[in-house]
N, C-alpha and C positions, 0 to 999 in steps of 0.2 A: 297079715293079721291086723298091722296098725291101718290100712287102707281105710274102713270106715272112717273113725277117730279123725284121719288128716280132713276127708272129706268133712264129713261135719263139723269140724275148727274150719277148714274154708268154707264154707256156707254161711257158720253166724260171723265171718269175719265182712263179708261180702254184704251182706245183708247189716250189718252196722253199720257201716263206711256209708253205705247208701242211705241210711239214717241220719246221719250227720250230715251228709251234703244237705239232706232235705230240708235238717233241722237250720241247716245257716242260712241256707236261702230264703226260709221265713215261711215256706210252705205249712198248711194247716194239715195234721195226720188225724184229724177224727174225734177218736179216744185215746192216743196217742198223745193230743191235744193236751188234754184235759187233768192228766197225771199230774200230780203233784196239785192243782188247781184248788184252792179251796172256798172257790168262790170271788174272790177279787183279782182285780187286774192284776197281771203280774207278765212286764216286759221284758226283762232281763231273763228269762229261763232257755228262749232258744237256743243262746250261746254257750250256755252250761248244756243244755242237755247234748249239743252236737257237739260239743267236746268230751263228754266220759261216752257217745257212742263212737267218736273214731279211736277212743286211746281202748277200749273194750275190740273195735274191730281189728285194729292191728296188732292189738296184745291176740286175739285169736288166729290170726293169718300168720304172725312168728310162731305160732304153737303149730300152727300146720305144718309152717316150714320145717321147723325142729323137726316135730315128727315122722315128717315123711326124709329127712337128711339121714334118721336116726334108722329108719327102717330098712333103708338098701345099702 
């Protein structure tokens, strides 16, 4: 029954980690980009934002583990 649930906590864990790499490397995501932006330059946000997506991606991927420890 928890089988979804682990899956989908592994997925948005997987899918953030990979956000964050993107975001340190300096890579441009699009509209992605553009969040938070209000018009002026502003250098310093790569670093923040690929920091709360890896500490979100890993806080999801321990939810998965949990859950799926929890389920068998």
């Amino acid at each position: 029954m928890k089988r979804p649930v682990v899956l989908v906590l592994a997925i948005i864990g997987v899918v953030f980690i990979i956000l964050a790499i993107l975001f340190f490397a300096g890579v441009g995501l699009g509209p992605l980009n553009t969040i938070g932006h209000s018009g002026k330059v502003n250098h310093g946000s790569h670093g923040i934002r690929g920091s709360i997506s890896a500490v979100i991606g890993v806080v999801a991927l321990a939810g998965a583990w949990f859950a799926n420890r929890r389920s068998g």
